[in-house]
C-alpha positions in Angstrom: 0.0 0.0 0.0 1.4 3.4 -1.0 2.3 5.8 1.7 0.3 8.9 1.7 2.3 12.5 1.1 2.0 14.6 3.9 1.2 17.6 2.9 -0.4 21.1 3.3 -1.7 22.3 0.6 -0.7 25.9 1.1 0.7 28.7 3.2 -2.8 29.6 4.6 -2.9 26.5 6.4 -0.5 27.1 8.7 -1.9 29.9 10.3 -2.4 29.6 14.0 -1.3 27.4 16.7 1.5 28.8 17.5 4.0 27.6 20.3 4.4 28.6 24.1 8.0 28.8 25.1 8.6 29.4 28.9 11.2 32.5 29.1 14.2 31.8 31.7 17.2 33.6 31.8 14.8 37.3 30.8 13.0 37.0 33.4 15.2 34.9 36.3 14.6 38.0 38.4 10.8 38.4 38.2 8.4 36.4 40.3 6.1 34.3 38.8 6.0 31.9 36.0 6.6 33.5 32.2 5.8 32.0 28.6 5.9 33.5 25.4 3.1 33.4 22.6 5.4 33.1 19.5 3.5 34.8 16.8 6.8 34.4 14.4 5.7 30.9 13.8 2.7 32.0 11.4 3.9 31.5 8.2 3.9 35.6 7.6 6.0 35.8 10.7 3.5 37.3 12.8 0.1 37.4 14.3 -1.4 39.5 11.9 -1.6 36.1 9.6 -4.7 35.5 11.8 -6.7 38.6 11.1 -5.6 39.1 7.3 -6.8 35.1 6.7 -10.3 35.7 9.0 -11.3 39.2 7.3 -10.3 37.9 3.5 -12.2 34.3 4.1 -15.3 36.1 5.8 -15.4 38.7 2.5 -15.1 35.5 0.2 -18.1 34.2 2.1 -20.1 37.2 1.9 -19.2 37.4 -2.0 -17.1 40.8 -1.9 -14.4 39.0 -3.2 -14.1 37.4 -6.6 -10.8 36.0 -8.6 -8.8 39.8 -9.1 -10.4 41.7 -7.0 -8.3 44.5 -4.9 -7.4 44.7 -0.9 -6.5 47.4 0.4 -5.8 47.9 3.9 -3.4 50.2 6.5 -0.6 49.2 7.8 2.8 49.7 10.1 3.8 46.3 7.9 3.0 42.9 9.4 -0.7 42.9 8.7 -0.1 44.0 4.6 2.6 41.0 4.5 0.0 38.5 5.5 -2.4 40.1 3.5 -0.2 40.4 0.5 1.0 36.6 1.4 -2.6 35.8 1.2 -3.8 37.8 -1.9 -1.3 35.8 -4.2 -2.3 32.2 -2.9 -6.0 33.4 -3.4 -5.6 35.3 -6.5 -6.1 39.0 -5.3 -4.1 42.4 -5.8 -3.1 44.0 -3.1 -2.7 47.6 -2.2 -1.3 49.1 1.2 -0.8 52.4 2.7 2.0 52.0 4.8 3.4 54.5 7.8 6.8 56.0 7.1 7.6 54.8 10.2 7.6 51.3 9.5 11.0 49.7 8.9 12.4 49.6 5.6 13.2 45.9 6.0 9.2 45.9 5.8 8.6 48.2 3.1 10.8 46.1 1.2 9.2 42.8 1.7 6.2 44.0 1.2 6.8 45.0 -2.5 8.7 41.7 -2.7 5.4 40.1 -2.1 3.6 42.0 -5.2 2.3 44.7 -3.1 1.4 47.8 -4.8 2.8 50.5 -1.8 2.0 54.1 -0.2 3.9 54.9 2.3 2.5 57.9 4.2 4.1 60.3 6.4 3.5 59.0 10.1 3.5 62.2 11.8 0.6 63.4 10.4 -2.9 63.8 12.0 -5.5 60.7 11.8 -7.6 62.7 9.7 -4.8 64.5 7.5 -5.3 63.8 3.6 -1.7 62.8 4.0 -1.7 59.7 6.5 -2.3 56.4 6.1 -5.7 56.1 7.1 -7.1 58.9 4.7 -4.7 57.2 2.0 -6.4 54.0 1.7 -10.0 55.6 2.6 -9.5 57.2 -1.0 -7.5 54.8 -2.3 -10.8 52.5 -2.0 -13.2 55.2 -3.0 -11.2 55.4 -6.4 -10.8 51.5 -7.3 -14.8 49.9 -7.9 -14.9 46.6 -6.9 -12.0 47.1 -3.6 -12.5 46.0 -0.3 -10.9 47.7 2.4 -10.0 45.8 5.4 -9.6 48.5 8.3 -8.2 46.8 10.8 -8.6 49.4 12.8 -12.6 49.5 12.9 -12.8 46.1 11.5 -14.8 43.8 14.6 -13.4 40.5 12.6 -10.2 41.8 13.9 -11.6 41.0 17.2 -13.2 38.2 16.3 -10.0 36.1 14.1 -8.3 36.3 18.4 -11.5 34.7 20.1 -11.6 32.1 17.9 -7.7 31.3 17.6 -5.4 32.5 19.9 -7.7 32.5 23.0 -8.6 29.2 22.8 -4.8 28.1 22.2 -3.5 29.9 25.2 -6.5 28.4 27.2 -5.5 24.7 26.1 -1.6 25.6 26.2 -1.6 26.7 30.0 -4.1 24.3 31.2 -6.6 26.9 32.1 -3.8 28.0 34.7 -3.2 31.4 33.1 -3.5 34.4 35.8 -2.0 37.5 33.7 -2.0 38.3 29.7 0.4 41.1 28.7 0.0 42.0 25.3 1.0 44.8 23.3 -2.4 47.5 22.1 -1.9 48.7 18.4 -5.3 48.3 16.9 -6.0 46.3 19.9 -7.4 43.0 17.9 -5.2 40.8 19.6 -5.5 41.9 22.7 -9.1 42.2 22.8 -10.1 38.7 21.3 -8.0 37.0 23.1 -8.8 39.1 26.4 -12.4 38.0 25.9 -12.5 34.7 25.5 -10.0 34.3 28.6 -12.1 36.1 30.5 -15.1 34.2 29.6 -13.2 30.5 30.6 -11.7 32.9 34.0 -12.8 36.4 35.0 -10.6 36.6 37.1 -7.3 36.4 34.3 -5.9 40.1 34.3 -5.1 41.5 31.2 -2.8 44.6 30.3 -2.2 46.1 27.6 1.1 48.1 26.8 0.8 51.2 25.5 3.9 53.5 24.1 4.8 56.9 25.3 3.5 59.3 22.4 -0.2 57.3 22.2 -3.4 58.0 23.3 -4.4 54.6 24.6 -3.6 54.5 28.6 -5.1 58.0 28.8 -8.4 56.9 27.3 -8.5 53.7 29.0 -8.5 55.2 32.1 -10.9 58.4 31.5 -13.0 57.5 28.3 -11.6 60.8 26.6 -9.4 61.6 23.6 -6.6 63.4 25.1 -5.0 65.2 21.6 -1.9 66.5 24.0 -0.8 63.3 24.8 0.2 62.5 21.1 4.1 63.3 20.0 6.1 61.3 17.6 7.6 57.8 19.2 9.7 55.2 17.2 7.9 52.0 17.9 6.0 50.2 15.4 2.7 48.9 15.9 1.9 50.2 19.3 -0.2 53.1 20.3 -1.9 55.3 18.4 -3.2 58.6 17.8 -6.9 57.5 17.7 -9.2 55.3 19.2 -9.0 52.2 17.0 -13.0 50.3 17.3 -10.8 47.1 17.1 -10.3 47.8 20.8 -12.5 46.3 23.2 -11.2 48.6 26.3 -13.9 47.2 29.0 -11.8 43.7 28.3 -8.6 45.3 29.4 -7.6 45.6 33.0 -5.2 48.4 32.8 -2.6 50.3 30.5 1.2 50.1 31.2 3.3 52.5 28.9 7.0 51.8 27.6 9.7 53.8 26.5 10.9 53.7 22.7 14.9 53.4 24.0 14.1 50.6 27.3 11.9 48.5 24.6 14.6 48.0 21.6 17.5 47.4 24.3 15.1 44.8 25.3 14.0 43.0 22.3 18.2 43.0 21.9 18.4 41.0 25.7 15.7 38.8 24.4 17.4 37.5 21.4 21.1 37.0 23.3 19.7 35.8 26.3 16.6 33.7 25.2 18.0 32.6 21.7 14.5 34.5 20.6 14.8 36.4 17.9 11.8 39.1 18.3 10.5 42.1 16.9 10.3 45.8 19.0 6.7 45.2 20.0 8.2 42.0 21.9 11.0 44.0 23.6 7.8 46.3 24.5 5.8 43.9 26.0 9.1 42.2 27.8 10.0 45.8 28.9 6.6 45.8 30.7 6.9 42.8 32.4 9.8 44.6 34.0 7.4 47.0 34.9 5.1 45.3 36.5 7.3 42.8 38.6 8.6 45.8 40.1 5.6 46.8 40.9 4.8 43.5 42.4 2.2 42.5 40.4 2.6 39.4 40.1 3.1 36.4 42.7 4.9 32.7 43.1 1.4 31.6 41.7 1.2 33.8 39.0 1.6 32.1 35.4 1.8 35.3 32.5 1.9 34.7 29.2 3.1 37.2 26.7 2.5 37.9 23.5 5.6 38.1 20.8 4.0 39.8 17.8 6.4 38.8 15.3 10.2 38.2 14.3 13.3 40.5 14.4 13.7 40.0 10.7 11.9 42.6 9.7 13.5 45.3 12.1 17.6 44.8 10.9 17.6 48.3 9.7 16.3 49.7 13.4 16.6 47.6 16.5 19.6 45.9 15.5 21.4 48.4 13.7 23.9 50.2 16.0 24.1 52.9 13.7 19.8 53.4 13.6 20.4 53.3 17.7 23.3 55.4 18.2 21.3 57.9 15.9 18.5 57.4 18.0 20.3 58.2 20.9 19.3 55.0 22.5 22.9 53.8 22.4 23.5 56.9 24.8 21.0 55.7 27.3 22.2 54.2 30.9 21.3 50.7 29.2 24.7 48.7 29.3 24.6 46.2 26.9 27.6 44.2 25.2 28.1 44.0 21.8 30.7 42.2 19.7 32.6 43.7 17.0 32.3 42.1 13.2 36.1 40.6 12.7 37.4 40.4 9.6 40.0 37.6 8.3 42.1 38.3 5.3 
C-alpha cells in the first residue's frame, strides 16, 4: 500500500497554533512563571496572519471577493505581508498604505510580495489627507470593486483572536493562566484574546502596553481623547493617535506605557539571552513585564503569558542596527549592553 504525502496544501494552512516557550534567563529576576506566545511561527511571521486570513475568508463568504479583485488595507507592515502573502495564494491584488515609520526591511518585503505600496508620512494627523488612514479611505473610493479591510474598525479583527489565539493559550496553560500582557496597536489581539480568557476565568488580568506618544492608557482610564498626549515615538505597531474600534477597552484591565529606547534594548536581551529572535513590540511587552514585577504585580502563583508579535527580521535596519540606535540616541542611554565587533579575516 502506498504511503500517503503529507502535505499542506498551502501557506494559509499554517496559520495559528503557535508555540508557548517558557522565558528563563529574561525574566530569572521576576516572580512568577513566564511564557511566550510566539507569533513568528505564522507562516507571515507574525500574528497578523490570523486577522488578514479571518477578514479575507469572511469577504469571500459574503461574495465581496471574486478571482482579481483588490485589498486594500493600512498598515505599520506585518498585517499587509499576510495580506499580500494571502492575496497571491487566493488570486487578489493587493494595495497598502504604509506609515513612514515602519521599517524599511518591511517596506521592502512588502513589494517583494507583489504589493502595490504608499507609504505615508507617520507624523501626520489621523484625519490628515496625508496619513495612512485617509490614503487607503480614498484609495478605496477610487478603485470599484476594492474591499478595504480596516483593521482598525474592522470587529473581525476581534473576532480572528476569540476564535484562535484565546482558545490556544486556554488549552496551552491548562486553564492556569492568571495575567496576559499584550501589546495595544489596533488592539485586535489583545481584545479577542482578552475576551475569551475572560469568559473561561474572569478573574485572568489582562494589560495592555501602551507607548509613550499614544493615546491609549489616557483613554483607557478616562474614556476621553486626550489630543496633548500624542508626540512622535519610534515603535511600530503600538499606540496610536486614535481610538481604534478594534479595541474592546472594558476587556482590558489596565494600561502600562514603555519607552521607545528601554523596549529595543530589550528585544536585543531577548534574542542573546533567550536565543529568541523578536521584533520591537516584543521588547515592549518584555520591557513591561519589567514593569510590573517591580511593581509586584505578580506572585509565586502567577503564570503570564506574553504575546511576541512577530520576528526581528523585519526590524535589521532599526533595532539591530547600531548605527539606527546610536542615531536614535538610545545607544547613549544608561542601558549597558555588550556587543561584539564584526572581525574580519584576510
Amino acid at each position: 500500500m502506498e504511503n500517503k504525502i503529507k502535505a499542506y496544501n498551502n501557506l494559509l494552512e499554517l496559520v495559528g497554533n503557535t508555540p508557548l516557550v517558557k522565558l528563563n534567563r529574561i525574566t530569572k529576576e521576576f516572580t512568577g512563571n513566564f511564557y511566550a506566545k510566539l507569533e513568528a511561527f505564522n507562516p507571515g511571521h507574525s500574528a497578523k496572519d490570523r486577522i488578514a486570513l479571518h477578514i479575507i475568508e469572511e469577504a469571500e463568504r459574503k461574495g465581496l471577493l471574486t478571482p482579481g479583485s483588490t485589498i486594500i488595507e493600512t498598515t505599520s507592515g506585518n498585517t499587509g505581508f499576510s495580506i499580500a502573502m494571502a492575496s497571491i495564494i487566493k488570486g487578489y491584488e493587493c494595495i497598502l498604505a504604509v506609515s513612514s515609520k515602519s521599517s524599511k526591511d518591511k517596506i521592502d518585503m512588502l513589494r517583494s510580495m507583489g504589493a502595490k505600496v504608499y507609504v505615508c508620512p507617520a507624523h501626520v494627523s489621523a484625519d490628515d489627507p496625508r496619513s495612512y488612514y485617509e490614503v487607503a479611505k480614498r484609495l478605496h473610493q477610487e478603485l470599484d470593486g476594492s474591499i478595504y479591510i480596516n483593521q482598525y474598525f474592522n470587529e473581525l479583527n476581534i473576532a480572528a483572536h476569540y476564535r484562535s489565539t484565546g482558545p490556544e493559550i486556554w488549552e496551552q496553560t491548562g486553564g492556569q493562566i492568571t495575567h496576559l500582557v499584550a501589546c495595544s496597536g489596533t488592539g485586535g489581539t489583545i481584545s479577542g484574546t482578552a475576551r475569551f480568557l475572560k469568559e473561561q476565568n474572569p478573574n485572568i488580568k489582562v494589560i495592555g502596553v501602551d507607548a509613550y506618544g499614544s493615546v491609549l492608557k489616557k483613554y483607557h482610564e478616562t474614556r476621553k481623547f486626550d489630543a496633548n498626549e500624542i508626540y512622535p515615538y519610534r515603535i511600530e505597531g503600538l499606540g496610536k493617535n486614535l481610538i481604534p474600534g478594534a479595541t474592546d477597552f472594558d476587556s482590558i484591565d489596565e494600561y502600562i506605557k514603555v519607552t521607545d529606547s528601554e523596549s529595543a534594548h530589550m528585544a536585543r536581551e531577548i534574542s542573546k539571552t533567550e536565543g529568541i529572535f523578536v521584533g520591537y513590540t516584543s521588547g515592549a511587552a518584555t520591557q513591561a513585564l519589567k514593569q510590573l514585577n517591580e511593581r509586584h504585580v505578580f506572585d509565586e502563583n502567577s503564570n503570564v503569558v506574553v504575546i511576541y508579535p512577530d520576528h526581528g527580521s523585519r526590524y535589521m535596519s532599526k533595532i539591530y542596527s547600531d548605527a539606527w540606535m546610536e542615531d536614535q540616541g538610545f545607544l547613549n542611554t544608561n542601558t549597558v549592553e555588550e556587543t561584539h565587533e564584526i572581525q574580519f579575516i584576510k
